[in-house]
ZAMARGU-4260 file (C-alpha; in steps of 0.2 Angstrom, whole numbers, plus 5000, padded with zeros to 4 digits):
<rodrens>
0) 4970/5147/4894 | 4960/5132/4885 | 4948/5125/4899 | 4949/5110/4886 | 4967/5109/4890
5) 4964/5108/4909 | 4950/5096/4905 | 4963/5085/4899 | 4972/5085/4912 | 4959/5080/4924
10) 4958/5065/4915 | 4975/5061/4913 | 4978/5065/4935 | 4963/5050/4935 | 4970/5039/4924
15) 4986/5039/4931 | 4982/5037/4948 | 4970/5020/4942 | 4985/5013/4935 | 4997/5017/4950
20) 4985/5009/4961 | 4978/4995/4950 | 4997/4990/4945 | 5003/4990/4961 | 4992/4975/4965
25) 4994/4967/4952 | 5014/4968/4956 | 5009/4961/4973 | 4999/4947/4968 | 5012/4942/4955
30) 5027/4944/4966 | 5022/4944/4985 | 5014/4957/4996 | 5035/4961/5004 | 5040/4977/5004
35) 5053/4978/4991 | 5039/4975/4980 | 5032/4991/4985 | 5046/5001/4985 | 5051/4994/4967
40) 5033/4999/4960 | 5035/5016/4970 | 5053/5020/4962 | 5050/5014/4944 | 5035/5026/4946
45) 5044/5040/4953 | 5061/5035/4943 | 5050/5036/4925 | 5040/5053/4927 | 5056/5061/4932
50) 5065/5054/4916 | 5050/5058/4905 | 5049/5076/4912 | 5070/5079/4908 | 5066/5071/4891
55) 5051/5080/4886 | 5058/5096/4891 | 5073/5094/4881 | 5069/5085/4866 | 5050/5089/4865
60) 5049/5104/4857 | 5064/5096/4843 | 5053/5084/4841 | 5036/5093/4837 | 5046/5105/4824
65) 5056/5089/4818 | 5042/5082/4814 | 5033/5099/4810 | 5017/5093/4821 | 5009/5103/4834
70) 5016/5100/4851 | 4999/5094/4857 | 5002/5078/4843 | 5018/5072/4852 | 5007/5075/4871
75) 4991/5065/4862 | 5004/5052/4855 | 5011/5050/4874 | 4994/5049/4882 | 4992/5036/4868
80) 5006/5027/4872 | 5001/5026/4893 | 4985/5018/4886 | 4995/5003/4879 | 5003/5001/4894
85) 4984/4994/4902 | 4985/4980/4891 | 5005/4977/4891 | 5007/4976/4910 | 4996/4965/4915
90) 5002/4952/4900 | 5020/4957/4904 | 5018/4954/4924 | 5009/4936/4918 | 5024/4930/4907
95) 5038/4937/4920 | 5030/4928/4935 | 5027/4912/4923 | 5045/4912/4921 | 5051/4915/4939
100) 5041/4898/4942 | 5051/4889/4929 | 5067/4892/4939 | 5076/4879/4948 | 5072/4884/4967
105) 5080/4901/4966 | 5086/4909/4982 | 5076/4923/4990 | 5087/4937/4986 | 5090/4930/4967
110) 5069/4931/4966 | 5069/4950/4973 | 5084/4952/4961 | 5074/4944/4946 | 5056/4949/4951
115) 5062/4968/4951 | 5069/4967/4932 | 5052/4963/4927 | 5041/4975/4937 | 5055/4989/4931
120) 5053/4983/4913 | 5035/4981/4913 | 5032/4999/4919 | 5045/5010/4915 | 5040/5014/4897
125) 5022/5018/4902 | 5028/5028/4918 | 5040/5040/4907 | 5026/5043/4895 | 5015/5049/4911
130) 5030/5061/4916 | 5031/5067/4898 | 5016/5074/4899 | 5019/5090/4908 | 5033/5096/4897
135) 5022/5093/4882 | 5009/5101/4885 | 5017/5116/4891 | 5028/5116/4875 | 5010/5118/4869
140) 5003/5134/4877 | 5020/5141/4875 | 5017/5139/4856 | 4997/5147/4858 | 5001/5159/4872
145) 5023/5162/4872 | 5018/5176/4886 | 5010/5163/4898 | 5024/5160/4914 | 5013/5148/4924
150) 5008/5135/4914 | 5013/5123/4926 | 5002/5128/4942 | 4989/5128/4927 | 4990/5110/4923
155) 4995/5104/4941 | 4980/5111/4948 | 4970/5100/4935 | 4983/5083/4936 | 4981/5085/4956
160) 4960/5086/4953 | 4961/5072/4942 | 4970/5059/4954 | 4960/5064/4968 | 4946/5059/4958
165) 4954/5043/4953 | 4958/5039/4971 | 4941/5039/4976 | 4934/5031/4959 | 4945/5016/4959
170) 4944/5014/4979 | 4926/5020/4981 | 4917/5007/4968 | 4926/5006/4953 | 4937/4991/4958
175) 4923/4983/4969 | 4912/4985/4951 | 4922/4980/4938 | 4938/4972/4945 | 4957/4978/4941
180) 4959/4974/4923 | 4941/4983/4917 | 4945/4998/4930 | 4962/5000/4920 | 4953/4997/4904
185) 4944/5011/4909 | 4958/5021/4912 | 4965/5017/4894 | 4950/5022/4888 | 4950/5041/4895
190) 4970/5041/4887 | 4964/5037/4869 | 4950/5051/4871 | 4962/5064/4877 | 4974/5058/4863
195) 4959/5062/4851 | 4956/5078/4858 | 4972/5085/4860 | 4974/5080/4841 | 4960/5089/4838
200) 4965/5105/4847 | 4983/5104/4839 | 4976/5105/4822 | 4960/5119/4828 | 4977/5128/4834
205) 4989/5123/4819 | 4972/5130/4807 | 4973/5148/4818 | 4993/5149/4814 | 4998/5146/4832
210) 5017/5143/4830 | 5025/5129/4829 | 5044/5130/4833 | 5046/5135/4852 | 5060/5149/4856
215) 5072/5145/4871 | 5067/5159/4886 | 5078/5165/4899 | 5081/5153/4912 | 5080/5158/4933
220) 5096/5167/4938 | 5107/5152/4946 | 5106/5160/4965 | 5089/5158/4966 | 5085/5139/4956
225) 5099/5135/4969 | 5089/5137/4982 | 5072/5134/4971 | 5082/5117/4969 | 5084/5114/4988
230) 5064/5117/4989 | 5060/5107/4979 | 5070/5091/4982 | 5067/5092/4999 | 5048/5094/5002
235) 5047/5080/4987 | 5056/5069/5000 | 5047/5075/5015 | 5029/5073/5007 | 5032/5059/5001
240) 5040/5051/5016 | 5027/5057/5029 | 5013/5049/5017 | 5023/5030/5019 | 5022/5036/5041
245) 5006/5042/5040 | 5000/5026/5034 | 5009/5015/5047 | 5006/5028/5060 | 4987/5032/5059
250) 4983/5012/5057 | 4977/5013/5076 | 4963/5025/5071 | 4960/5021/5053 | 4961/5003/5055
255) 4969/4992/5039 | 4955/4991/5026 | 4961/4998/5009 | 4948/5013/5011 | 4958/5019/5025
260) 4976/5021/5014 | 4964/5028/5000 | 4956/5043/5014 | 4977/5046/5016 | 4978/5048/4998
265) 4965/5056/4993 | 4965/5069/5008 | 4983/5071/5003 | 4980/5073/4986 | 4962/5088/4989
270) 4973/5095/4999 | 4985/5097/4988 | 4973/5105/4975 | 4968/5116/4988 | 4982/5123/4992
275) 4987/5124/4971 | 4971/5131/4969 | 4974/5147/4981 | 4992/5150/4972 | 4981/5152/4957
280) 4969/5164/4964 | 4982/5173/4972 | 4996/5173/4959 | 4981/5183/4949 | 4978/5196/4962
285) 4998/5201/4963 | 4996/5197/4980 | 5009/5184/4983 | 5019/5178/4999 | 5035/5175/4997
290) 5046/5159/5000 | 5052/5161/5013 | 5031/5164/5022 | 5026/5149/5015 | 5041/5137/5020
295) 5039/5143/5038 | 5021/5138/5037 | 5026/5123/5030 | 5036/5119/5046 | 5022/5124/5058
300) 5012/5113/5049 | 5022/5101/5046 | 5023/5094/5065 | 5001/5094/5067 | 5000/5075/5064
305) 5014/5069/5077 | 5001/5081/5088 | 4982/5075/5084 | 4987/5056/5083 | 4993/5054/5102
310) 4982/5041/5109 | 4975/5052/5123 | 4967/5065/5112 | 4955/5051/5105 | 4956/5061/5090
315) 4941/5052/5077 | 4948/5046/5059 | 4941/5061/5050 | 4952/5072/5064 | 4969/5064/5060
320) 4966/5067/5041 | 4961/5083/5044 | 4980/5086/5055 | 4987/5082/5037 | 4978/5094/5029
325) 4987/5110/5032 | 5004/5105/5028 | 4997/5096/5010 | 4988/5112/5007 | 5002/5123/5008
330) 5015/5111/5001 | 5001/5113/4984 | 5004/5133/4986 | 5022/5132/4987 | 5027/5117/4974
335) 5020/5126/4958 | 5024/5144/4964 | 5043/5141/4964 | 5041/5126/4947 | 5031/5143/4939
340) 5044/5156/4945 | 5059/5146/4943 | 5054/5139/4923 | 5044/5155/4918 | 5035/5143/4904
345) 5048/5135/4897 | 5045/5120/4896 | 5062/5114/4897 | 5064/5121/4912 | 5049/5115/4920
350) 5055/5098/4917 | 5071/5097/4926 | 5063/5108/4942 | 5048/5095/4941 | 5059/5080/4941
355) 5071/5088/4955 | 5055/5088/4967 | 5051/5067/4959 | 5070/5065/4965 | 5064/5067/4981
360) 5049/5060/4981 | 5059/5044/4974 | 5070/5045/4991 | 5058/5049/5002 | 5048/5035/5003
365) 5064/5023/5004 | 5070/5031/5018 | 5055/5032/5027 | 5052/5013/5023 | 5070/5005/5026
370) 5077/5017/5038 | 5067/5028/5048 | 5053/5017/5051 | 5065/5004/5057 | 5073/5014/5070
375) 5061/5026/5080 | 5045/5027/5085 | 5031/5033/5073 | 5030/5052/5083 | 5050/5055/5082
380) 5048/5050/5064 | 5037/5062/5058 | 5045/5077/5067 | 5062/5071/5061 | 5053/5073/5045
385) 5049/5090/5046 | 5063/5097/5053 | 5071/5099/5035 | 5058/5109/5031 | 5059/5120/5047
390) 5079/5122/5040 | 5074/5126/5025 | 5062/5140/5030 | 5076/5146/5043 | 5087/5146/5027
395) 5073/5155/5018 | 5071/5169/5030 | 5091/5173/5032 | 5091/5173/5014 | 5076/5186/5014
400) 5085/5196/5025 | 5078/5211/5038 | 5081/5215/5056 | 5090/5201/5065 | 5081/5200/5079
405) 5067/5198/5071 | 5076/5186/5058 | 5080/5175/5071 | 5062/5172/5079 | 5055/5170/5063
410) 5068/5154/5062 | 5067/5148/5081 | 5048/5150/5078 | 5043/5133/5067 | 5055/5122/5080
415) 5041/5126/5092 | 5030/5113/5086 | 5041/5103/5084 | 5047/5100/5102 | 5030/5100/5106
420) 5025/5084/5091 | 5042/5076/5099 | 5042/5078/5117 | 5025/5085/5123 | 5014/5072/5114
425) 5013/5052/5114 | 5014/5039/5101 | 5001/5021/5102 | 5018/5013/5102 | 5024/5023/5118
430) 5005/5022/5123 | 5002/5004/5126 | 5005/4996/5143 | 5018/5011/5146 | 5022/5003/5166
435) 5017/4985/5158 | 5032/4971/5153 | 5030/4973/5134 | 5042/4971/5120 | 5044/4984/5104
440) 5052/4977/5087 | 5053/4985/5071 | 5055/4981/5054 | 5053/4990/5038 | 5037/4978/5037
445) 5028/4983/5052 | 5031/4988/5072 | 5026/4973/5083 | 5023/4977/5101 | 5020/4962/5111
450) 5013/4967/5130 | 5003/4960/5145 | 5005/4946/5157 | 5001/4928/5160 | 4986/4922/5146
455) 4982/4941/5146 | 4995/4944/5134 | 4991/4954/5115 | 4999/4956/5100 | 5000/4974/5090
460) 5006/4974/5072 | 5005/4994/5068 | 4992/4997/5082 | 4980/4983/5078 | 4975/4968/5089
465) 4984/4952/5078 | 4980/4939/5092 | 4978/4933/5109 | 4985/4918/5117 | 4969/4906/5113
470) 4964/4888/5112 | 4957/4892/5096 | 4976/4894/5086 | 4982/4878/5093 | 4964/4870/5084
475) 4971/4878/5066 | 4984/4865/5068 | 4978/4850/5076 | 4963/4849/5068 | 4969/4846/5051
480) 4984/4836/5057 | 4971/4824/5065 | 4961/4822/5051 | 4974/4817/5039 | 4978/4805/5052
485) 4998/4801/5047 | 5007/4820/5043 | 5026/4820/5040 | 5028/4837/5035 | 5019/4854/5037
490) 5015/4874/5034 | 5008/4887/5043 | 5008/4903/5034 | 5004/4919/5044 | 5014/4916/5061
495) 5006/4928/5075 | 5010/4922/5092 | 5017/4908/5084 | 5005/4897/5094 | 4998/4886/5079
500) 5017/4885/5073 | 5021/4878/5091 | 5005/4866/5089 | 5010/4858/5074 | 5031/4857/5080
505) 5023/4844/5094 | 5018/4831/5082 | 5036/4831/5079 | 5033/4833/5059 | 5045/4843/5049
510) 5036/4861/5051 | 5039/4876/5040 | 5032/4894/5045 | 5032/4909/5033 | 5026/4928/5039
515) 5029/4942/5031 | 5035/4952/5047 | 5051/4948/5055 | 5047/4959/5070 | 5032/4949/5073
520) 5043/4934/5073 | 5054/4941/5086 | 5039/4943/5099 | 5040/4922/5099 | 5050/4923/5118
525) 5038/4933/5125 | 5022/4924/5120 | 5029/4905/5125 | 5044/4902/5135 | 5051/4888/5126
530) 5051/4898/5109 | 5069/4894/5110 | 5068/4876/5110 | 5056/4876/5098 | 5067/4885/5086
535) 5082/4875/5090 | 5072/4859/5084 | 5082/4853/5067 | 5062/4849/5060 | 5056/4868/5063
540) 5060/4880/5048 | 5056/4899/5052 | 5054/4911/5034 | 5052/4928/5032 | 5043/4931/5015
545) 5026/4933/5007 | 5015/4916/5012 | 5009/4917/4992 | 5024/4918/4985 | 5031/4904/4995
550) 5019/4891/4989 | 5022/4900/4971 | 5040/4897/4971 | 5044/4884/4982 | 5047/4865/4975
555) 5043/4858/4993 | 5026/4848/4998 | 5016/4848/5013 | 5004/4835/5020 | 4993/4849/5028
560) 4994/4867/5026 | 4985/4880/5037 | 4982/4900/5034 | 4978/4912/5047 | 4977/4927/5038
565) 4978/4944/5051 | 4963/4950/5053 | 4952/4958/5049 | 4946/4950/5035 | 4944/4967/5024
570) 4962/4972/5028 | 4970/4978/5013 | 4981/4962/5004 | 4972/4950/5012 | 4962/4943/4997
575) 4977/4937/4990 | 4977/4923/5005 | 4959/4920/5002 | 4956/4922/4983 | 4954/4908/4969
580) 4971/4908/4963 | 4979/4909/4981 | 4971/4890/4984 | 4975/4882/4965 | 4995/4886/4971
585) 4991/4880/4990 | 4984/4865/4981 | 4998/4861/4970 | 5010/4860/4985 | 4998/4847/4994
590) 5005/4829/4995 | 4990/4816/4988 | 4978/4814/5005 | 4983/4832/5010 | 4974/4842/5020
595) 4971/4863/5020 | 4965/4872/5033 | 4959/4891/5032 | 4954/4898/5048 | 4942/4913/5046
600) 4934/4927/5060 | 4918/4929/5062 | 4914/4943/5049 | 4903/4949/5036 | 4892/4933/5032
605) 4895/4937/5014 | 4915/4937/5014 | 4912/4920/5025 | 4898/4915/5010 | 4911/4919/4996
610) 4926/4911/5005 | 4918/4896/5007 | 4912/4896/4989 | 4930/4900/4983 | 4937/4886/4992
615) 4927/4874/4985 | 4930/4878/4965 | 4945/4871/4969 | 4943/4856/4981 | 4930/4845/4978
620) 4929/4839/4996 | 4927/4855/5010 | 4920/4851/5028 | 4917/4869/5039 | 4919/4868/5058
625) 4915/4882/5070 | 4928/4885/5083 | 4928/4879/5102 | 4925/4898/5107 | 4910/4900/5094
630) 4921/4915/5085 | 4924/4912/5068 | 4926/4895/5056 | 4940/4881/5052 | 4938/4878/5032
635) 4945/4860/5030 | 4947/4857/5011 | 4956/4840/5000 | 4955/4832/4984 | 4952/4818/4994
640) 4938/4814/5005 | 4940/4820/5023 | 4938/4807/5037 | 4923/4807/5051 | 4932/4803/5066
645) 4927/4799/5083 | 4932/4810/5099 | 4944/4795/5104 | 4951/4791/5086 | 4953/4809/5086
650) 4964/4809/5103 | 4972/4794/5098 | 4983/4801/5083 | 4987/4816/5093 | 5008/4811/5098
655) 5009/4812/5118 | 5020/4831/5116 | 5002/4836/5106 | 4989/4829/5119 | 4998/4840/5131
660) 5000/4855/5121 | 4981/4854/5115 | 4976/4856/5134 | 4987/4869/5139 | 4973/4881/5139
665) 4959/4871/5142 | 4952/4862/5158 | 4946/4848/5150 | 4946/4829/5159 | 4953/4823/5144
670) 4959/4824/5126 | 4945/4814/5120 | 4933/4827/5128 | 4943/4841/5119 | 4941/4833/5103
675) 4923/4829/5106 | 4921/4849/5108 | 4930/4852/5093 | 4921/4840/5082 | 4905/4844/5090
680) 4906/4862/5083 | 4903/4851/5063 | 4892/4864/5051 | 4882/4858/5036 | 4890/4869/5021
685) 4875/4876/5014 | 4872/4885/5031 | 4889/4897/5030 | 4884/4896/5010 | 4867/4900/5008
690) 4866/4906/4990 | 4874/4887/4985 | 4888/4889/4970 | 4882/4905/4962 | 4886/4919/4974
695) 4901/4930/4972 | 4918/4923/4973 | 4936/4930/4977 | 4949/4930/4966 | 4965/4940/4961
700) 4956/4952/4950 | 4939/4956/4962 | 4946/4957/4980 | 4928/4954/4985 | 4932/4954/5005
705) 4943/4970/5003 | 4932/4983/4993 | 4913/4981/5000 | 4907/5002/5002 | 4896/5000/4985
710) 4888/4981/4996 | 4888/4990/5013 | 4879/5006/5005 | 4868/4994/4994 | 4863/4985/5012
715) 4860/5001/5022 | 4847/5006/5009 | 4839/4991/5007 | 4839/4990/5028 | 4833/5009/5028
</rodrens>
């Protein structure tokens, strides 16, 4: 075949992958970090290359003679068109968020309703154009090459190579470098040079008398595509569901940062060419397993993570990728084996199979996300995962026939590691304080496990240390409180313990409290015992949703407003609580005299250097406090100027219920002393901003906090 061909393909596997990634922050930042966002973007994704791949591989070849072009014109006019959609979705995500704004106070489920319309409309076109593109181009070498059966694997291998590259890329540097919009710009700009090309190679192929009209070939017999079908469908879902429990499951190892969804991916995704790569070698030999071998492999290997992420092995990051690695690798042998041998080349053919398996990649990931996740711990779901795949492998080998006995060891066989993955190893979840008092609540958000005993009590969100019962979260809300000196009403976004939501609630102020996580919310018991009085109180308002999108959407206004993003500060999404254009909407919502508060951990001086600097583009006056525990900084920002109080004027406009909850933790003589230590702990500006107002700053578009490999190689060097 063409190398140009697979060339393109490369290119077209990067600049596909860039525009999932980019897009799908941008859909975030527009319409909330909540997971019906995610699973929206995810579908429309899924739900446009299965459509483009049915309507390519029906209608594409008609079209091409219709319009008496090469088929490579109508693939170059697709690739084209995916290009436009760089510059369309980012305008069309801009006007539909604008709009959602200009709605009177719409409820929560009327906003999902309406923010989904405009992430389905702004994608769709582009994403069926991306699906399109297989069927295209195989109608292509079917026209240069009519005897060539696996086209597909062919092009897979060379989509697959392309995304992992694009993975990495985009992750790696290009998003630190040049931002989303360049980094999609750049993708658009790969689109229009393989739509050159492939007009180029249509008309070099037109010139040599390469046919034009595409015969019909035989389709698969219907026994087998029966069963090809069931393959299909069901690893798309499985795949595709693991990855959304991989995720959530090896948090404890790889931590949060958007590097460590991006190692997922992209080991995912080598894998995968891996394992496409060996098909190809081998489907050129003539030695070829059949079916029925590779699904049982697939089951084997299917149950290695549930294994390697039990908390006793300790395994390393690199180890729990690498437990991924087989049963990606031979999911990339087996998924364009049975497309190659249940199309033959025809593109038609390739289409519907290729969109059975995006069927279930489309489910998949729901299921995993709304139900799975929601109900079991992380090790139960991941062999429940694979279990289809051991039925189907069972399936495969009655179907293969041979001596029974030896037909039913091959099918008990793959259950092996399975009991093993579900009963012999341990999840973090079941892991933590097994013998202690803890408490375990899911949602499709995140798995809160609250444990310990006393002040020695933690907070897990998916593994990671959230919070400790500390003097420090009742500061966040008392310290802005006392500086704007008369507060009626008030917002905490991020909950945590819900200690700084408690805090504020004792000034007897009309208190609001937005987290993303419902199951973090539910730990509020176990943390304070008179969570339930505090909930009952009329004034105390608990909301599940994004923090961002509240302030976006909300027509309510605050006297103080505090943040406590969850650390750590690099964790993936968290620049959007901590970017330029999250404070111009948290400044909007401030009453005149109102006071924000953004508490931030002791980090990476430049994220502390570039938050500060971000915070004061938009309020003129900022004052920067460093917390009674020396750990991390209270960023105190107004449009007007902020008081300097005295340790007794301080105590004084702390309410009695406040006094008392301020010392709860602390063995201080007095509320003034307390004050004087929190006021004490005043920095100069310029000394958590040294390079003054023309350092880096964080907005929407560069996450600066979130991608730092390219800064933290630059420094290594320099310190080397």
């Amino acid at each position: 075949m063409y190398p140009i061909v697979f060339a393109l393909f490369v290119a077209s596997g990067f600049a596909s992958l860039v525009y999932q990634i980019v897009w799908l922050r941008m859909a975030f930042a527009h319409f909330g970090i909540v997971t019906p966002v995610l699973s929206v973007v995810i579908s429309t994704f899924m739900l446009g290359l299965g459509l483009g791949s049915v309507a390519a591989g029906r209608w594409g070849g008609r079209l091409a003679s219709a319009l008496n072009v090469s088929p490579a014109v109508t693939y170059a006019a697709a690739e084209l068109l995916i290009g436009v959609g760089a510059l369309v979705v980012p305008a069309a995500f801009d006007c539909g968020a604008a709009r959602l704004l200009e709605l009177d106070s719409p409820s929560s489920v009327f906003y999902l309703l309406a923010s989904a319309t405009i992430i389905v409309a702004s994608l769709l076109p582009w994403c069926i154009f991306m699906g399109a593109t297989f069927p295209l181009m195989i109608g292509f070498i079917r026209a240069i090459r009519p005897n060539e059966g696996r086209s597909f694997s062919y092009l897979y291998l060379g989509n697959v190579a392309g995304a992992v590259t694009g993975a990495l890329a985009s992750a790696g540097f290009m998003i630190e470098l040049f931002g989303f919009r360049h980094t999609s710009w750049i993708a658009a700009s790969c689109n229009v040079a393989i739509a050159v090309t492939s007009v180029a190679i249509g008309w070099r192929a037109r010139v040599a008398g390469a046919a034009i009209a595409l015969p019909p070939l035989a389709a698969m017999p219907r026994s087998d595509g029966r069963f090809i079908e069931w393959v299909l469908f069901t690893t798309g879902f499985c795949a595709l569901a693991m990855e959304v429990v991989w995720a959530r499951g090896f948090t404890i190892v790889l931590a949060t940062t958007i590097y460590a969804f991006a190692a997922i991916l992209a080991t995912y995704l080598l894998s995968t060419c891996v394992g496409t790569y060996i098909y190809r070698r081998r489907a050129a030999s003539g030695a070829m397993p059949n079916n029925a071998a590779i699904l049982f492999w697939a089951a084997v290997t299917a149950a290695c993570p549930a294994v390697f992420d039990d908390p006793r092995i300790q395994m390393t990051g690199l180890g729990v990728l690498l437990s991924i690695v087989p049963f990606c690798a031979v999911l990339g042998f087996l998924t364009p084996k049975v497309i190659d041998d249940y199309a033959g080349g025809d593109e038609r053919q390739v289409g519907r199979a290729y969109a059975i398996n995006i069927a279930g990649g489309t489910l998949g990931p729901l299921f995993a996300g709304y139900c799975l996740v929601t109900l079991f711990d992380i090790r139960i779901c991941m062999v429940l995962l694979a279990l289809p795949v051991a039925v189907l492998a069972g399936w495969g080998w009655i179907r293969s026939g041979g001596p029974a006995g030896a037909v039913a060891l091959r099918v008990a066989l793959p259950l092996l590691p399975l009991l093993i993955g579900g009963f012999a190893s341990r999840s973090y979840e079941a892991n933590v304080s097994r013998h202690a008092p803890r408490e375990v609540h899911r949602d499709y958000v995140a798995t809160a496990i609250a444990f310990g005993q006393g002040l020695n009590k933690h907070l897990l969100v998916n593994g990671i240390g959230i919070t400790i019962l500390t003097p420090i979260t009742k500061v966040i809300a008392h310290l802005p409180l006392a500086l704007q000196g008369h507060p009626q009403k008030g917002l905490v976004i991020c909950f945590g313990m819900g200690t700084t939501f408690r805090s504020m609630a004792s000034w007897g102020i009309d208190t609001t409290v937005v987290d993303l996580t419902g199951s973090v919310i539910k730990s509020f018991g176990y943390f304070h015992a008179d969570a339930a009085a505090v909930l009952a109180n009329p004034k105390a308002h608990v909301i599940v949703d994004d923090g961002r999108r509240f302030l976006e959407r909300t027509d309510q206004s605050f006297d103080v407003i505090v943040i406590d993003p969850p650390p750590p500060v690099e964790a993936a999404g968290s620049s959007l609580l901590y970017s330029r254009e999250f404070y111009q909407a948290a400044k909007h919502r401030l009453n005149a005299g109102g006071i924000l508060q953004q508490w931030i951990p002791i980090s990476d001086k430049a994220i502390l250097d570039a938050v500060v600097r971000t915070v004061k583009l938009e309020f003129p006056y900022v004052e920067v406090f460093r917390s009674i525990k020396d750990w991390g900084y209270h960023i105190v920002a107004s449009m007007q100027p902020i008081a300097e109080l005295t340790p007794e004027t301080f105590a004084a406009r702390l309410p009695p219920k406040a006094q008392v909850d301020l010392l709860e933790w602390e063995r201080k003589d007095s509320v003034a002393d307390m004050a004087e230590a929190i006021l004490s702990r005043h920095v100069a500006t310029e000394s958590v901003m040294p390079l003054g107002n023309d350092g880096p700053i964080i907005t929407d578009d560069r996450p600066y906090n979130e991608y730092f490999l390219v800064r933290a190689l630059k420094s290594s060097r320099q310190k080397g």
